[in-house]
N, C-alpha and C positions, 0 to 999 in steps of 0.2 A: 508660374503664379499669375502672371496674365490673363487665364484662361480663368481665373477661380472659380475652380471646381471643388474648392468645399462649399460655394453653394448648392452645386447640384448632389456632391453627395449629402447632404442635408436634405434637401426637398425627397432625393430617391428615397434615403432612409425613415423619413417621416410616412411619406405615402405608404411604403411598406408595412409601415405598424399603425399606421389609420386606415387606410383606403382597403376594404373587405373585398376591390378587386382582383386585390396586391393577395389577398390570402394563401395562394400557392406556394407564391415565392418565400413565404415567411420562413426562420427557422430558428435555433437556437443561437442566433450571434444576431437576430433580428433589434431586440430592445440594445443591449450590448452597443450595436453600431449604431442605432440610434442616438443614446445620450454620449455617446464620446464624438459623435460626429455635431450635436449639437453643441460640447465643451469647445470642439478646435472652431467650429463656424465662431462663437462668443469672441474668444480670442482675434481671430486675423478680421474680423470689425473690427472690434477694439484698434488692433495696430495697423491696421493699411487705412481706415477710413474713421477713427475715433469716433466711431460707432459703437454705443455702451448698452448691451442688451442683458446685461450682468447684475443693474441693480432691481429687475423686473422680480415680484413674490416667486411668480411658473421656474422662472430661471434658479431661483433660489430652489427650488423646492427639488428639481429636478436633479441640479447638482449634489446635493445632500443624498441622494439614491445614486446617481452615476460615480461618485468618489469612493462609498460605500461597494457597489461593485468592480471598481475597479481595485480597488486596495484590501479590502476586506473578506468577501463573501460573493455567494449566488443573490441571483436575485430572477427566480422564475414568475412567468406573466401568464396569464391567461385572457381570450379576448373572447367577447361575449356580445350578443347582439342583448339592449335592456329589456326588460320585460316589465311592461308598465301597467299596473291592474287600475279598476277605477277609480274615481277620484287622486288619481295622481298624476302628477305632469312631471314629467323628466325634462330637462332642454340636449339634453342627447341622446341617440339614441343607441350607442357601443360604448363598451369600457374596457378597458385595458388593466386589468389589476393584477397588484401584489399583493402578496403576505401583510398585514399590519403591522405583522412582525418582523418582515424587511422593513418597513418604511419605520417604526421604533426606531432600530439597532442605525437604520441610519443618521437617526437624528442624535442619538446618543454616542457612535462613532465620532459627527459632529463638535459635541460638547466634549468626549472626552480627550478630543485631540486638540483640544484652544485652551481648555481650562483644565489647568493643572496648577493645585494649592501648592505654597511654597516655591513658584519664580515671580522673579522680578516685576514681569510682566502681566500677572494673574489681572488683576482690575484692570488693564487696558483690553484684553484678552474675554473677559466675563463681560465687557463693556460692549463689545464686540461680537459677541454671540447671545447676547440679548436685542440689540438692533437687528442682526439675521432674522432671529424665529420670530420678533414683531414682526419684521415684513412681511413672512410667511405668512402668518396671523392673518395677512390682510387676501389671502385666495383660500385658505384652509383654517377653518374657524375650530376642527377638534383637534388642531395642534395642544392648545389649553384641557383639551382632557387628556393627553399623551402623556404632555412632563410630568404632571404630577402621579403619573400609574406606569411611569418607566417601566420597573420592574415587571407587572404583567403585561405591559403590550410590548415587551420582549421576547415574551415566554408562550409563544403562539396565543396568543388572546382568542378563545373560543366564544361563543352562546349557543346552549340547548334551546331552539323555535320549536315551538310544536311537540317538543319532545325529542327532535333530533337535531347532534351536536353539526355546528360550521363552523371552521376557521374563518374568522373578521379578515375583511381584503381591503384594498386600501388603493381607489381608483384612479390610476393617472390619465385618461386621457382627455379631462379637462385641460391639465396643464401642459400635452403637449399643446394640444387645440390652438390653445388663447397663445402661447410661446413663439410659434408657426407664425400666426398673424400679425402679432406684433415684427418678428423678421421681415415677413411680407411687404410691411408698412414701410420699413427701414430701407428696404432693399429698393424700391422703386423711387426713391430720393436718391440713391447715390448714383451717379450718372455711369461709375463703368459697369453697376452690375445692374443695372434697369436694364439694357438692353438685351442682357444674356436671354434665351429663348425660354429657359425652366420660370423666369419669374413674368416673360411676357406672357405665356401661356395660365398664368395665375388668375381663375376667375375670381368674380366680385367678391368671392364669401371670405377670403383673404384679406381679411384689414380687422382690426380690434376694435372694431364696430361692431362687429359681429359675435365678440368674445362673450365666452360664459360667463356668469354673474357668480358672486361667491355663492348664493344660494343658486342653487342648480337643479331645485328640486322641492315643489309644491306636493301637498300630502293632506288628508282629513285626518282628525286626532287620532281615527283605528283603524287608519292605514302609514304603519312606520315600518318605511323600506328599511333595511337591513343589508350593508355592502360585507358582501363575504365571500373565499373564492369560489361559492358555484355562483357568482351572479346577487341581485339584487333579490332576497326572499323577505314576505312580507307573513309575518306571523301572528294565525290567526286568533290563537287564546292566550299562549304563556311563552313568555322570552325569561329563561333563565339563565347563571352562572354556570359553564361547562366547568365539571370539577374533574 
């Protein structure tokens, strides 16, 4: 433990699923080891250095997907370089996304494993998972269109663009981004693991200075990108209900 190297399998595991140099080595245990390698880093903060990266929205949001694939379900990714047409500004420029319909079933996994009518505990429990998805609230603002449409953003949530059907995606790699950074910040405070060589070699973009904003994404009124798994499509006459 000395050595703590779940810092570094955290940084290797992140760079793997951001860095499109890492692209080779990716594979299907890629995202997988990413968030369980980000749940044990949360952790032994927490206990060897009382370092609490636990109450951050990204942390929130991401565990809600990592518990869901670890207990639940699949959870496949696709990674995308953006495609930014005019008059649009993205502040990234790669995504990393899921299903909507993964990130739904996670949040609803969430809820239906705290609140349960009829114990004891329901109102402390309901009290408790309404504090979580506020704070989520506070990096992902269509959380508030999700609850209330549970049911089909369950149910593979489509839209016909143009005439042809997409499944809605649901982009994580703001929140590993902003996650990363905040680490980063944490990590160069604690004196036995500033020195390790994965976080000296960390350049300047590394600090939540530099984190993405919740809006992430500037647009002219007839230009509304559209996250879905081929990518970001921007539809140019008719977005309708894929029945």
């Amino acid at each position: 433990m000395k050595n703590h190297t779940f810092i570094d399998r955290y940084y290797h595991s992140q760079q793997e699923l951001l860095d499109f140099r890492n692209s080779e080595d990716r594979d299907i245990n890629t995202l997988y080891s990413y968030l369980n390698n980000l749940h044990s880093l949360a952790d032994k903060l927490k206990d060897l250095f009382d370092c609490n990266i636990k109450n951050s929205p990204e942390f929130k949001i991401l565990r809600l997907i990592r518990n869901y694939f670890h207990h639940v379900g699949d959870v496949d990714e696709v990674r995308l370089i953006a495609t930014v047409e005019e008059n649009v500004i993205m502040s990234h420029t790669q995504h990393v996304i899921i299903p909507l319909e993964t990130f739904a079933k996670s949040v609803k996994s969430f809820i239906d494993n705290n609140v349960v009518e009829g114990r004891k505990d329901y109102k402390r429990k309901m009290d408790f998972v309404s504090k979580e998805l506020a704070t989520i609230t506070e990096c992902f603002s269509y959380l508030n269109d999700i609850l209330p449409n549970m049911e089909m953003c369950c149910n593979k949530p489509s839209l016909k663009l143009d005439g042809k059907v997409y499944e809605l995606g649901f982009d994580m790699f703001k929140f590993v981004y902003n996650i990363t950074n905040l680490i980063s910040d944490h990590c160069r405070t604690i004196e036995e693991i500033s020195c390790k060589a994965v976080i000296q070699e960390l350049d300047e973009s590394y600090t939540v200075g530099n984190n993405i904003g919740k809006i992430d994404m500037w647009h002219s009124a007839d230009k509304m990108p559209i996250t879905t798994m081929e990518g970001m499509i921007y539809a140019k006459e008719k977005i309708e209900l894929a029945t």
